[in-house]
C-alpha positions in Angstrom: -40.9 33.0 -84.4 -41.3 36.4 -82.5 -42.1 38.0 -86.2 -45.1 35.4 -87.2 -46.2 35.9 -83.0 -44.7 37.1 -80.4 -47.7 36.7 -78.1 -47.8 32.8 -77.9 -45.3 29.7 -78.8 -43.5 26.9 -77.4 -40.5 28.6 -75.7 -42.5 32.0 -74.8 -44.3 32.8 -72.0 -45.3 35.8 -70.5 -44.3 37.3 -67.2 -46.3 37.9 -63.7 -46.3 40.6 -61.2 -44.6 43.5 -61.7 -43.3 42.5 -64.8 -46.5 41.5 -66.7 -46.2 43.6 -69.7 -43.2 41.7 -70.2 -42.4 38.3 -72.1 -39.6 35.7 -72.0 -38.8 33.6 -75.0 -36.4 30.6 -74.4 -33.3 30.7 -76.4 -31.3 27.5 -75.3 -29.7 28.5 -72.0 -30.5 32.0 -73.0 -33.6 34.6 -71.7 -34.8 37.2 -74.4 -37.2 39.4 -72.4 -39.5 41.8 -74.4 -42.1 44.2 -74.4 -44.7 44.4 -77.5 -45.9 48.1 -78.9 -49.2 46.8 -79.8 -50.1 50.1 -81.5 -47.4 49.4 -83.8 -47.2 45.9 -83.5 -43.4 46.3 -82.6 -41.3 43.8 -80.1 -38.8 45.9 -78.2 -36.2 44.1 -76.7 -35.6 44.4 -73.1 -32.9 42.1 -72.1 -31.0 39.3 -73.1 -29.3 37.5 -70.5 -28.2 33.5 -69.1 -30.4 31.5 -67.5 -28.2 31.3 -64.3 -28.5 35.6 -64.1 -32.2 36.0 -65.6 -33.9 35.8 -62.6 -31.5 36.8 -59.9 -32.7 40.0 -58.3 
């Protein structure tokens, strides 16, 4: 899914605030947080962690 888009889809969205160059794409009970080079059209993967710890500061 990320490869075909990784701007849009049902389990992505993308972060606010601080975060905002960021996206999360739902994985189950899993977070995937990512950053896209647009230059090079390249997802770089950030994080991957549980939905209980992904948004626990």
């Amino acid at each position: 899914m990320l490869r075909r888009e990784p701007h849009f889809g049902p389990n992505i969205k993308r972060l606010k605030g601080e975060f905002s160059d960021f996206y999360r794409y739902r994985i189950g009970d899993y977070r995937l947080f990512y950053t896209i080079e647009e230059t090079d059209v390249v997802v770089v993967v950030a994080d991957l962690r549980s939905r209980q710890e992904a948004y626990r500061t």
